[in-house]
Structure formats: structure tokens, C-alpha cells
LOBAFI-406534 format. One record per residue (C-alpha): z, x, y; residue in three letters. Coordinates in steps of 0.001 Angstrom, whole numbers. Layout:
BEGIN
zz: Z&xx: X&yy: Y&res: Ala;
...
END
This chain:
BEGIN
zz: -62578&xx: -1219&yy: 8873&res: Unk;
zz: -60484&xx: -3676&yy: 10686&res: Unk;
zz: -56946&xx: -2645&yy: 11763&res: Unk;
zz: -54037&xx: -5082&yy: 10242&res: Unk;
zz: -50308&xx: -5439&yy: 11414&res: Unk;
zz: -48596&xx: -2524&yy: 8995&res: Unk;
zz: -47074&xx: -3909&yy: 6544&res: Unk;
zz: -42937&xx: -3799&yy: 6550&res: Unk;
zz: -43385&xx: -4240&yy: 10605&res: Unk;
zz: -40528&xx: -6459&yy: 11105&res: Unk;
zz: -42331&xx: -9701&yy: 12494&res: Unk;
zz: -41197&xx: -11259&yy: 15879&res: Unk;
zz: -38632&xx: -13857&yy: 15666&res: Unk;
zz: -39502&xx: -16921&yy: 13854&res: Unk;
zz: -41173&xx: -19055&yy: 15643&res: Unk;
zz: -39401&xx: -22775&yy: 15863&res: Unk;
zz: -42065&xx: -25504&yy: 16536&res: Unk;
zz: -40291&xx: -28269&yy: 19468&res: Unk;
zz: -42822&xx: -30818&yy: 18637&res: Unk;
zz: -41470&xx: -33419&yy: 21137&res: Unk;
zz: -42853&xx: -33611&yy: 24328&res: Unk;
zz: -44216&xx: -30660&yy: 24754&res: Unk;
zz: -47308&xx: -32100&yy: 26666&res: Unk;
zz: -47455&xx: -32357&yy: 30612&res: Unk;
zz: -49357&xx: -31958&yy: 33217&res: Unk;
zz: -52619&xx: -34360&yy: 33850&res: Unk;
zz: -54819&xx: -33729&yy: 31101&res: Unk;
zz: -57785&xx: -35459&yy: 33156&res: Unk;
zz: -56957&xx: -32659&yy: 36278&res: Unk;
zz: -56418&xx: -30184&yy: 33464&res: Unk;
zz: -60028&xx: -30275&yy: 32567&res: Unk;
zz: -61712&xx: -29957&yy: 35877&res: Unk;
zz: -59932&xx: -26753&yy: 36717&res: Unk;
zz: -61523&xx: -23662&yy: 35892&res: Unk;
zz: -61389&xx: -21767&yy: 32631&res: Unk;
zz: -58924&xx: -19073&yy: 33591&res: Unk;
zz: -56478&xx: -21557&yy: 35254&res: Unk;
zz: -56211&xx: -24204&yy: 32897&res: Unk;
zz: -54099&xx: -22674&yy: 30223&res: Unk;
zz: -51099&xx: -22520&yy: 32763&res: Unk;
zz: -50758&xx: -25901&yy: 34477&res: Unk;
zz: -48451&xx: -27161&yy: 32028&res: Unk;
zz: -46281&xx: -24063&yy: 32027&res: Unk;
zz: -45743&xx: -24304&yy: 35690&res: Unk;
zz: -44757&xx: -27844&yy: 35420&res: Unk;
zz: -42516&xx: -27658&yy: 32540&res: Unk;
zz: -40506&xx: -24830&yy: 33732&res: Unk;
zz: -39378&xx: -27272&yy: 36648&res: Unk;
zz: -40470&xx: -25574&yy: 39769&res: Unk;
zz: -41750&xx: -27225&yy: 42415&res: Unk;
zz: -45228&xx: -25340&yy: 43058&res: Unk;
zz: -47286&xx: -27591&yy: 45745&res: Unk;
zz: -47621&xx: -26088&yy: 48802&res: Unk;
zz: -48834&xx: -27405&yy: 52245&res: Unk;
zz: -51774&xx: -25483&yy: 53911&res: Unk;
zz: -50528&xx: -22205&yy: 55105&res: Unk;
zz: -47336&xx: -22188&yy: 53378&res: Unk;
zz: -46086&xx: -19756&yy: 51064&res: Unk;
zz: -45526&xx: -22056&yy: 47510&res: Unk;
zz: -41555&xx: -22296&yy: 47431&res: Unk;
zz: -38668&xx: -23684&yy: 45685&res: Unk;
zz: -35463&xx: -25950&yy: 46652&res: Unk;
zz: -33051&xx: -24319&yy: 48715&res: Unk;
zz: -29634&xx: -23509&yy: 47586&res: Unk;
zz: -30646&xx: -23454&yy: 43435&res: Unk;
zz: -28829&xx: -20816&yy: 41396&res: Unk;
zz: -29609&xx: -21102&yy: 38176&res: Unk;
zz: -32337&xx: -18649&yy: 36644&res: Unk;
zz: -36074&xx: -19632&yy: 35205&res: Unk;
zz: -38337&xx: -17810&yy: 32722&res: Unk;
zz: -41293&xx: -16254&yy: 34593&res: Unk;
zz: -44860&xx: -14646&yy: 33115&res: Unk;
zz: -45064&xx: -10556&yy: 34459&res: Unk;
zz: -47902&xx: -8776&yy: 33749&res: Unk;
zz: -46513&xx: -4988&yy: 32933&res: Unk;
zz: -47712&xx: -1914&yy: 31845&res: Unk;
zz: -47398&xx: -1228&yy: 27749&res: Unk;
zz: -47216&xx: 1872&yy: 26740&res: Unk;
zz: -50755&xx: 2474&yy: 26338&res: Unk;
zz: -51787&xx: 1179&yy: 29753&res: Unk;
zz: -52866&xx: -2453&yy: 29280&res: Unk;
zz: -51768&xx: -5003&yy: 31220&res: Unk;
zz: -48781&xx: -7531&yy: 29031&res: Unk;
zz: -47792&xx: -10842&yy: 29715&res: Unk;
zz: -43588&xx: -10594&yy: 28898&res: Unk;
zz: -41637&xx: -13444&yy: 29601&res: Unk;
zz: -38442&xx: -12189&yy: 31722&res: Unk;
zz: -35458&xx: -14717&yy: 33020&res: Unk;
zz: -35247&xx: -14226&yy: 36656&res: Unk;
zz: -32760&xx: -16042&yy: 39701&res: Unk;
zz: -34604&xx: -19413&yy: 40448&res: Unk;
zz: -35306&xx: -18997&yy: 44454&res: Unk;
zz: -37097&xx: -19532&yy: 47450&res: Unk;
zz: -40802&xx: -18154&yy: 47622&res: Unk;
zz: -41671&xx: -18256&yy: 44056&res: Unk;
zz: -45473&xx: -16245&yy: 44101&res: Unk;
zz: -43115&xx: -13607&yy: 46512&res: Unk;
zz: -40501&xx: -13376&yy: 44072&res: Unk;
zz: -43172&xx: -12616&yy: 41459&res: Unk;
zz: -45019&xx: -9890&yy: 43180&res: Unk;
zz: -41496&xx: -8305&yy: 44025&res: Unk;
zz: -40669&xx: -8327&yy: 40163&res: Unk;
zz: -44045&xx: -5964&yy: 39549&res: Unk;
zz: -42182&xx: -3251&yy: 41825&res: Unk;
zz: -41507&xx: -323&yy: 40342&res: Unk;
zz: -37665&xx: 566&yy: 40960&res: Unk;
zz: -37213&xx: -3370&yy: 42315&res: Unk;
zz: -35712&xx: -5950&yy: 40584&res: Unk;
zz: -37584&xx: -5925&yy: 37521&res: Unk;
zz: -35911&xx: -2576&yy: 36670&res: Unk;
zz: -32971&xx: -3888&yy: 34787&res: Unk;
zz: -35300&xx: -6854&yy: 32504&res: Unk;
zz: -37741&xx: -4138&yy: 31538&res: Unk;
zz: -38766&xx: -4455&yy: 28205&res: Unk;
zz: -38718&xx: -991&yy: 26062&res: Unk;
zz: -41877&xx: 336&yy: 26773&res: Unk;
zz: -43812&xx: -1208&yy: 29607&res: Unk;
zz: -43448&xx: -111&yy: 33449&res: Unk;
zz: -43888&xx: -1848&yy: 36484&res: Unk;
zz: -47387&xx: -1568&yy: 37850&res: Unk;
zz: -47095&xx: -1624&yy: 41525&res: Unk;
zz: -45748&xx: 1370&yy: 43494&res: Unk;
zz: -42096&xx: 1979&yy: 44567&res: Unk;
zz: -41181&xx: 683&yy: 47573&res: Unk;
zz: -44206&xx: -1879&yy: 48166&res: Unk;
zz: -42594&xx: -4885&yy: 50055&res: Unk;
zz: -44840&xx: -8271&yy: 50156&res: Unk;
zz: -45356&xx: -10809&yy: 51504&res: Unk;
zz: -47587&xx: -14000&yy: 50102&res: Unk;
zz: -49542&xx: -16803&yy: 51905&res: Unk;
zz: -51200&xx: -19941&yy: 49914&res: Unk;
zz: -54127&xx: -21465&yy: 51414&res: Unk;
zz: -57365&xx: -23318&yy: 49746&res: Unk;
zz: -55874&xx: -22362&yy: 46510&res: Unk;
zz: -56200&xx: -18625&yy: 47529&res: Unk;
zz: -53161&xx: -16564&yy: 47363&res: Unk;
zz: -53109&xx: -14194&yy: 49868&res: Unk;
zz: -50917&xx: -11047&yy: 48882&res: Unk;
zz: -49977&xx: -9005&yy: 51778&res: Unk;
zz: -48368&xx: -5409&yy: 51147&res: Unk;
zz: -47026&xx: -3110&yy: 52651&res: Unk;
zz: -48286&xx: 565&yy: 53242&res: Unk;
zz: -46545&xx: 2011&yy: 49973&res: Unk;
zz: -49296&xx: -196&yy: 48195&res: Unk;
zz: -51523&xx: 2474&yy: 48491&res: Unk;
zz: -49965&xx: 5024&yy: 46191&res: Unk;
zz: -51289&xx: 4689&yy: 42552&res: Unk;
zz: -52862&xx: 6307&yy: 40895&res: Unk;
zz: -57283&xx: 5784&yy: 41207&res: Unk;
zz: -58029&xx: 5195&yy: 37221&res: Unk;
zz: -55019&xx: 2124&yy: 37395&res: Unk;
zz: -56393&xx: 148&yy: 40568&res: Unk;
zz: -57906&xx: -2627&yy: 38300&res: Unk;
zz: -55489&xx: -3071&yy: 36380&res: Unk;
zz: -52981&xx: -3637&yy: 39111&res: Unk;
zz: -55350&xx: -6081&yy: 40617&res: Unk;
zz: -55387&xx: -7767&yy: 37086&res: Unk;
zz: -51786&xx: -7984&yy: 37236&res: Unk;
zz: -51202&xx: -9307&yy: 40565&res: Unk;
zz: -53509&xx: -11818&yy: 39959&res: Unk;
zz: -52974&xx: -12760&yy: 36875&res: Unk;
zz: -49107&xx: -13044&yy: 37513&res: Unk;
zz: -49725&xx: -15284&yy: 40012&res: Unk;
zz: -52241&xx: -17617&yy: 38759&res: Unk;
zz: -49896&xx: -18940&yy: 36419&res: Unk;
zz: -48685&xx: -21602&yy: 39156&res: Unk;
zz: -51220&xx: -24512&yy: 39006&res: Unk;
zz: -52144&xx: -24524&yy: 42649&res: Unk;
zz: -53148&xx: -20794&yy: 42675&res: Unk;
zz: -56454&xx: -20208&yy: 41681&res: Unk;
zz: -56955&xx: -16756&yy: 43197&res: Unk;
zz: -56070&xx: -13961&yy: 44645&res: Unk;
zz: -57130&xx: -11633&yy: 48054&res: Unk;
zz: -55438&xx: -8502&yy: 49067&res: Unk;
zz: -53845&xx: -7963&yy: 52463&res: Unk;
zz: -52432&xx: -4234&yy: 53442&res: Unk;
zz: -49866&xx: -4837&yy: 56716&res: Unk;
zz: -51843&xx: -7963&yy: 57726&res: Unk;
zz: -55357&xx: -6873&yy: 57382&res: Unk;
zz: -57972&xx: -7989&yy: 54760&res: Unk;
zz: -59307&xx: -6145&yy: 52052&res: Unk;
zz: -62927&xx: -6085&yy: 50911&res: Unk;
zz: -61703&xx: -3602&yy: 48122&res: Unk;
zz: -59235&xx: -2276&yy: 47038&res: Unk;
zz: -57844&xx: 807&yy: 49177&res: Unk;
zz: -57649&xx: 3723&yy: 46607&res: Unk;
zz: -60802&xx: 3596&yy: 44128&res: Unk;
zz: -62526&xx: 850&yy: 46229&res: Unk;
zz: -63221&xx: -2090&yy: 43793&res: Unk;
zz: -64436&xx: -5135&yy: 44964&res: Unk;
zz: -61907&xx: -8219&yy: 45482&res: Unk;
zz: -64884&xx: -10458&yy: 46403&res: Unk;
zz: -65503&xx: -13279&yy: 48997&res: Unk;
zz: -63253&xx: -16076&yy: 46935&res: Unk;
zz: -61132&xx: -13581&yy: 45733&res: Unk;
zz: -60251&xx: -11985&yy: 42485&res: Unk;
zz: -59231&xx: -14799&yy: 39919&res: Unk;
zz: -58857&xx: -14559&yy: 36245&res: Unk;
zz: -62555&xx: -15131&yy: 35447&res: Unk;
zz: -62813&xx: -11499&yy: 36326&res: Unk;
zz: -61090&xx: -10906&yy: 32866&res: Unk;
zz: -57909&xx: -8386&yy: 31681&res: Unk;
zz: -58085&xx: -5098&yy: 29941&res: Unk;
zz: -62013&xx: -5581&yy: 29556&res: Unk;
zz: -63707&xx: -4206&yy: 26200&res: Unk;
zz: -65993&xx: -1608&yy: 26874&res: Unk;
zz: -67583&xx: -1597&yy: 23319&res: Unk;
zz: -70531&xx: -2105&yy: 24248&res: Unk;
zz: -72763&xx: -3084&yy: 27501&res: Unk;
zz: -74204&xx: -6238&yy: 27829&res: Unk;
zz: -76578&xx: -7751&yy: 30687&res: Unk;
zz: -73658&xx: -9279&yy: 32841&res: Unk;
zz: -76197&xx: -12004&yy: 34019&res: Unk;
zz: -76727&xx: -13123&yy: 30154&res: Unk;
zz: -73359&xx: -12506&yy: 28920&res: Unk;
zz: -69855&xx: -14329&yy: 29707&res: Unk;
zz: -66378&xx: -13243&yy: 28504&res: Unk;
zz: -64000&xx: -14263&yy: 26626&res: Unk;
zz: -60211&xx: -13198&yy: 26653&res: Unk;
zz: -58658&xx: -12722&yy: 22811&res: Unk;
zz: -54939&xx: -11971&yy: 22271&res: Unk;
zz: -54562&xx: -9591&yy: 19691&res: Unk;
zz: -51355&xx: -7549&yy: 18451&res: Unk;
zz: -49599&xx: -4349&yy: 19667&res: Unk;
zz: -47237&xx: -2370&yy: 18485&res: Unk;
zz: -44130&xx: -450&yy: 19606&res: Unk;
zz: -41626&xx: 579&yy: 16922&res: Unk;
zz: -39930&xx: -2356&yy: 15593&res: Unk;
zz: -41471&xx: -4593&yy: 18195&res: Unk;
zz: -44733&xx: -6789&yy: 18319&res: Unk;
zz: -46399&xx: -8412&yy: 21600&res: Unk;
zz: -49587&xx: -10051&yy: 22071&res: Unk;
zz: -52421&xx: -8141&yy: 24424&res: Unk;
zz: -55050&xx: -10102&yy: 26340&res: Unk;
zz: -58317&xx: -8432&yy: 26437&res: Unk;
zz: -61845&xx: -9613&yy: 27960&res: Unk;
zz: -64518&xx: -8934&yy: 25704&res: Unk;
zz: -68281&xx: -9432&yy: 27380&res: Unk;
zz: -70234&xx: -11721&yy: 24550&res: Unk;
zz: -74424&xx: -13157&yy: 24216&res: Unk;
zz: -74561&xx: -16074&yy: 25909&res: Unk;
zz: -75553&xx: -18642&yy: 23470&res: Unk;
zz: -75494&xx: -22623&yy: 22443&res: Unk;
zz: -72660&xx: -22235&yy: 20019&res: Unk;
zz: -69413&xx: -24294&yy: 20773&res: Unk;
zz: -67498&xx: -21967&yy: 22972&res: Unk;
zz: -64510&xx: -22869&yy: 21028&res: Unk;
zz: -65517&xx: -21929&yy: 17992&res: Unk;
zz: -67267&xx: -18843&yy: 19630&res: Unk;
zz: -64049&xx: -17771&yy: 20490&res: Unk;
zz: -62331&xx: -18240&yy: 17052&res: Unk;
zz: -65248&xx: -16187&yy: 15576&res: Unk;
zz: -64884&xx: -13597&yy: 18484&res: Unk;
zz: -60933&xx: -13585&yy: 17251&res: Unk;
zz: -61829&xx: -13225&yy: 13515&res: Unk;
zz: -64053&xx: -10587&yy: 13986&res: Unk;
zz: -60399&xx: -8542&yy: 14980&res: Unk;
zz: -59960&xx: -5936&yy: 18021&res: Unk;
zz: -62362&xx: -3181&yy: 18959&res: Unk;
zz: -61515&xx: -155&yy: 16723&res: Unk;
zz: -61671&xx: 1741&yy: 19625&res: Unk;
zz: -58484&xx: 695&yy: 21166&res: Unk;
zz: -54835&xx: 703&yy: 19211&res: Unk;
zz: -54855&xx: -3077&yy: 18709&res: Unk;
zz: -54329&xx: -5239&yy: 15451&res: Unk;
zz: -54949&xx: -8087&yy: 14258&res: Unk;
zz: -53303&xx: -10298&yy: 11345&res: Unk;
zz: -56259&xx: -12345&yy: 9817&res: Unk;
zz: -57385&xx: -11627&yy: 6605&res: Unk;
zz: -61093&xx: -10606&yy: 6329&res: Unk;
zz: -61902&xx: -13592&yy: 4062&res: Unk;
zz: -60521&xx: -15954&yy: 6925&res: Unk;
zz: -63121&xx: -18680&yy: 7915&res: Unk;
zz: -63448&xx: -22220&yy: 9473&res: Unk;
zz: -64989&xx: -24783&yy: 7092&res: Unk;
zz: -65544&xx: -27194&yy: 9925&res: Unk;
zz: -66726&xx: -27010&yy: 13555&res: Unk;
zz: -63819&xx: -27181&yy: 15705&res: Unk;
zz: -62830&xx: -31153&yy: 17168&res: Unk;
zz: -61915&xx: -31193&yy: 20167&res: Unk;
zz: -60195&xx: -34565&yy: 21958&res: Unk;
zz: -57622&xx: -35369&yy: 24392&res: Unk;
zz: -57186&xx: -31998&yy: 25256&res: Unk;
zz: -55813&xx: -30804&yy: 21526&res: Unk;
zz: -58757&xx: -28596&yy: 19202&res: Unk;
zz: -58680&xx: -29405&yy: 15702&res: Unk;
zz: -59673&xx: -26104&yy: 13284&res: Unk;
zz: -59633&xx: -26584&yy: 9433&res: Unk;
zz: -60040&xx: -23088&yy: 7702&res: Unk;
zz: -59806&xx: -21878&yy: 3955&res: Unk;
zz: -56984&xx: -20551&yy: 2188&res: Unk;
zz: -57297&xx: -17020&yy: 3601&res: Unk;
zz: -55208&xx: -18147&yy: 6940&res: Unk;
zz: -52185&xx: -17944&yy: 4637&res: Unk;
zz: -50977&xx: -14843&yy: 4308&res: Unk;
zz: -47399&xx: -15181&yy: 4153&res: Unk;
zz: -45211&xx: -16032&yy: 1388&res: Unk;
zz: -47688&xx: -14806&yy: -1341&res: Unk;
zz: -49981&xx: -16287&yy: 60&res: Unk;
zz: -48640&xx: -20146&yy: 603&res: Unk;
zz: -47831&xx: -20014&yy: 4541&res: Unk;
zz: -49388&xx: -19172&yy: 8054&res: Unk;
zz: -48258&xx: -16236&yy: 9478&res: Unk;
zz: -46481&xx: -16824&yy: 12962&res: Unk;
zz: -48831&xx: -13838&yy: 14453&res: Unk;
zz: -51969&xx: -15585&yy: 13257&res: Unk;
zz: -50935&xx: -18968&yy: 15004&res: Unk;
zz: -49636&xx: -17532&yy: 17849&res: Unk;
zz: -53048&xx: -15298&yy: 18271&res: Unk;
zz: -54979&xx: -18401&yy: 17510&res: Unk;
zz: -52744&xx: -20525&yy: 20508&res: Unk;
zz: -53082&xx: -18261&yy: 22985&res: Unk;
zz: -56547&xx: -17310&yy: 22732&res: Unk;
zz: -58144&xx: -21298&yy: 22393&res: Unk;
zz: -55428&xx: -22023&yy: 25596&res: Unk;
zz: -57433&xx: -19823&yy: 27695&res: Unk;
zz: -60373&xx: -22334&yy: 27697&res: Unk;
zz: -61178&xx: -25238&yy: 30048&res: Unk;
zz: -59394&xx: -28451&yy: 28607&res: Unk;
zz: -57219&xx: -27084&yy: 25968&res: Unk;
zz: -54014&xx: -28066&yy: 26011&res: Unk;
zz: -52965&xx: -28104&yy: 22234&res: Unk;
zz: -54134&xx: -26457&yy: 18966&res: Unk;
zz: -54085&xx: -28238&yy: 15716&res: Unk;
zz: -54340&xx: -26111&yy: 11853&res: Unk;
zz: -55788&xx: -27606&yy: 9008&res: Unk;
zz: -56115&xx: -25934&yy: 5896&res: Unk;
zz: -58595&xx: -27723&yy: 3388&res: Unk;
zz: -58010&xx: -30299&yy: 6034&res: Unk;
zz: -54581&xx: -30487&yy: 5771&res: Unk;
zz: -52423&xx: -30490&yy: 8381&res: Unk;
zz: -49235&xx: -30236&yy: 6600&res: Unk;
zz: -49017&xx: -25999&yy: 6849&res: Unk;
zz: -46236&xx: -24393&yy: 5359&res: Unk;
zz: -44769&xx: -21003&yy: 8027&res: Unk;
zz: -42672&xx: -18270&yy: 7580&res: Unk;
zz: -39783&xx: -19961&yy: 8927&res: Unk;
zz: -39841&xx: -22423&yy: 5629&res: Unk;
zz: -41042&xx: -25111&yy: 8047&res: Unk;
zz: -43878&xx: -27587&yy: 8209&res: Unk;
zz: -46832&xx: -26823&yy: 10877&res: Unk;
zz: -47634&xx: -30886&yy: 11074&res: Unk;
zz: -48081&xx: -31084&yy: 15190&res: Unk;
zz: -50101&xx: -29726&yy: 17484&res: Unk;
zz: -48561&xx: -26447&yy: 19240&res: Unk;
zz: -48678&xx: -26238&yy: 22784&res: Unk;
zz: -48811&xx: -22405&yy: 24883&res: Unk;
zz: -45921&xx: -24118&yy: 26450&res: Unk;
zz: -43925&xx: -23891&yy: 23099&res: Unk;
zz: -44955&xx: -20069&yy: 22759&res: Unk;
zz: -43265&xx: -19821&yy: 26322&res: Unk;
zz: -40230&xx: -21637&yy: 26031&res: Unk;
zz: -40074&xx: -19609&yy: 22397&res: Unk;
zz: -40490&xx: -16212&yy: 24353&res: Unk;
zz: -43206&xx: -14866&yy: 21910&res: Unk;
zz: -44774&xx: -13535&yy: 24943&res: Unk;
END
């Protein structure tokens, strides 16, 4: 059986579509980067920091700003995956720094925790960060060290996948007090000679085990609960390599729900299916499906779980920028807010909308 959002669950707040110009970025540069960056170029442009960075320098921000800026932190949940939540932090100096510091536990993040998740790097780490060749070098201090063994990839998840948000990052290697690390100091896992970078996946599916040299993965976002509140989790699931269009590999990959061995949900119906292959141009996919996507409003409207599942899961591939719903190959989509889905939505929106 697959596992559905409960019904009653109050949903998240509605989303409201900001159709206009919600592209940036260079959708030609966009599509030459590699498929764990790409889906967060845009965001660092559009939340107007300054990320380029000389060689050697540490990516950093105009002096003497005040004002605060949304930020992506990969936290602890409450059942120890590793969350995007979008937290309003001071705009400053040293911007991949300031992002590390917020994964402290007891450091500045303290205050914007969400109810429910945890910082995921031990109390009293200090860092330091150095850019170079699109490597972000993360150098800690001593206190690093203290986690616990079963959580060590998962911290390396976050770190990197905090940082690799900012367009010029691409990955990550781990310094303790100056020194390189082959591994990872507690339970030893391998960083790797280019570093760890998001193509190493999030909360990875163990379902099953699948020849890593003819498999690839594929990160979903499905739903999690706690109380009253619903957040989208990443996950890496390993998948047959195959000829099918890895779009609509993925959109099968998200129909087929979350592994019913972990808590997560999902809020497709079972009859949900495309009726088209996926167009892709320009950098926005095109999906037309049947009825089943609407399950809202007895039965007349798209839920904002299912489109916000279906955003952030196509975003994580090479190129796309944009996702566009048809139904019956219309484009005019009613949503729960009463509104019409008649644009393209961009991850950026999702951001800007804190819906994760």
C-alpha cells in the first residue's frame, strides 16, 4: 500500500504563484552545469548576493549591508533525515562561512529552529571556508569530531548540500585545523579526490541493492510530517539504468510514492499518470497528466503538495529551470488557493514562498 498525506492534516500555506520574472540566471550556463548544481543557480542569483569569488577567496558579500536574506539549511527532522528549511538570517560578509556556522548546534541557528529539527554539526565547531576550482574547502575546528558514528554521512550531506546552493560551489572537501581529509574522522567515509558534491545523493534509499556501476540515482521530494506541520524530504533512490527520458523516469520514480520502509508520504493518487512524454525546451518541462492529479476541491484542483513535490523533484535535473502542468493538455489548472496554475513555476517561487 502506498502511504498518503492523512487526511484533515492542515496543508502548508497556500501557495501564491509570482508569475513575473521569476526566471534568471543563464539558461545556456544553466545546462552545462552538473545535475546536482543546476537546480540552485537561479536561487543564488535572485536572492541578491553577490557569490563570485576570485581564486582562493572565501565567496563574500558587500561590506557594511544590514538587512537579512533567506538562506537553504540542511537540519535534522525528527526522524534523522537531512531537511532543506528556509531560515531569514543577517545578510554579511563570508556567506558559505555564515552558512556552515548556522548548522552549529547551540550557534546562531538556535533561535530560527524550526519545531522539530536540530542542528547537525557539533557544539562548539568554529569554521572556516576557502573557495577554489569550484571546491569549497570547509575547515573545522577540533570539536568537529564529536558526533555521533551512525550520523557522519549525513552531516557530510548537509554541509555539502548547504553549500552547493551558491552557483560557483560545486563541491565540497573537509579540512580539520588546516589539514585534509581523505575521510571523514569518526566512521571514516570517503570524501573523494574532487570532493563530495551532491551527485553523491541525500538520505539514500536502501530498498533495495543495485549494481552501482549500472544504476544512477535520482533524488525525489516526498512529504513528512510533524503534528500540524508538513515539509518536503529529499531522498536518493539508486534506479536501472535505462533509455527512458530521465525526466519522465523521474516523474514515474515520484508516482510510484516513498519506500514503505521509511515514514514518508506522498499526495498522488494511485490512478495518477502522464498521457504524454514530457517536452522539454528552453529550460521549462511540459507534463500533461489525467484527471487523477486533481485531488483537491472534489476533485477539480491540484493539490499544492503534489506541485510542489513535482517542482522540486524535476528542478534537481540538468537544464530545468521551470515546470509546466497540463491536464488533458490544459494548462489552465485550477489550486487550492482558488487560483489559476497558467505559468510555469519556478523552485525559485517555492523559495521566495518558504514551502521549504
Amino acid at each position: 500500500m502506498r502511504k498518503y498525506v492523512k487526511t484533515g492534516v492542515p496543508a502548508l500555506i497556500v501557495f501564491t504563484l509570482v508569475m513575473a520574472g521569476c526566471s534568471t540566471g543563464n539558461e545556456e550556463a544553466s545546462m552545462e552545469m552538473d545535475t546536482p548544481q543546476i537546480n540552485y543557480i537561479d536561487e543564488g542569483d535572485s536572492l541578491d548576493v553577490e557569490v563570485e569569488a576570485t581564486e582562493g577567496e572565501e565567496v563574500s558579500e558587500d561590506e557594511g549591508v544590514t538587512e537579512t536574506i533567506e538562506r537553504e539549511l540542511f537540519l535534522f527532522d525528527q526522524n534523522g533525515l537531512i531537511v532543506p528549511q528556509t531560515i531569514e538570517i543577517p545578510k554579511q560578509e563570508g556567506v558559505l562561512r555564515q552558512s556552515l556556522e548556522y548548522l552549529v548546534e547551540g550557534g546562531p541557528v538556535t533561535n530560527h529552529l524550526p519545531n522539530g529539527f536540530r542542528a547537525v554539526l557539533p557544539a562548539g565547531t568554529e569554521v572556516d571556508v576557502h573557495l577554489e576550482d569550484g571546491i569549497a574547502y570547509a575547515d573545522f575546528s577540533e570539536e568537529f569530531k564529536n558526533y555521533k558514528p551512525e550520523e557522519e554521512l549525513k552531516i557530510l550531506q548537509a554541509i555539502t548540500w548547504t553549500v552547493t546552493q551558491f552557483e560557483n560551489v560545486n563541491s565540497v572537501k573537509i579540512r580539520i585545523n588546516g589539514y585534509d581529509q581523505e575521510t571523514m574522522p569518526v566512521n571514516q567515509t570517503p570524501i573523494g579526490m574532487e570532493g563530495f558534491s551532491r551527485a553523491n545523493g541525500i538520505n539514500l534509499e536502501t530498498n533495495d541493492v543495485f549494481d552501482v556501476v549500472n544504476s544512477k540515482g535520482v533524488t525525489l521530494y516526498f512529504l513528512a510530517e510533524n503534528g500540524d506541520n508538513t515539509y518536503y524530504v529529499p531522498v536518493t533512490r539508486r534506479v536501472e539504468k535505462n533509455e527512458a527520458d530521465p525526466i519522465e523516469h523521474v516523474v514515474s520514480e515520484l508516482l510510484e510514492g516513498p519506500s514503505m520502509n521509511s515514514s514518508l508520504l506522498t499526495d498522488f493518487r494511485q490512478e495518477v499518470e502522464l498521457l504524454d512524454s514530457p517536452l522539454y525546451e528552453n529550460g521549462v518541462v511540459t507534463l500533461n497528466f489525467n484527471e487523477a492529479l486533481l485531488n483537491q476541491l472534489e476533485g477539480t484542483a491540484i493539490s499544492d503538495d503534489v506541485l510542489n513535490m513535482l517542482v522540486l523533484s524535476l528542478t534537481e535535473q540538468n537544464g530545468v529551470e521551470k515546470v509546466s502542468i497540463q491536464v488533458n493538455g490544459n494548462s489552465e489548472i485550477l489550486t487550492t488557493s482558488g487560483d489559476m496554475l497558467a505559468e510555469p513555476v519556478s523552485r525559485q517561487q517555492l523559495l521566495e514562498a518558504g514551502k521549504f
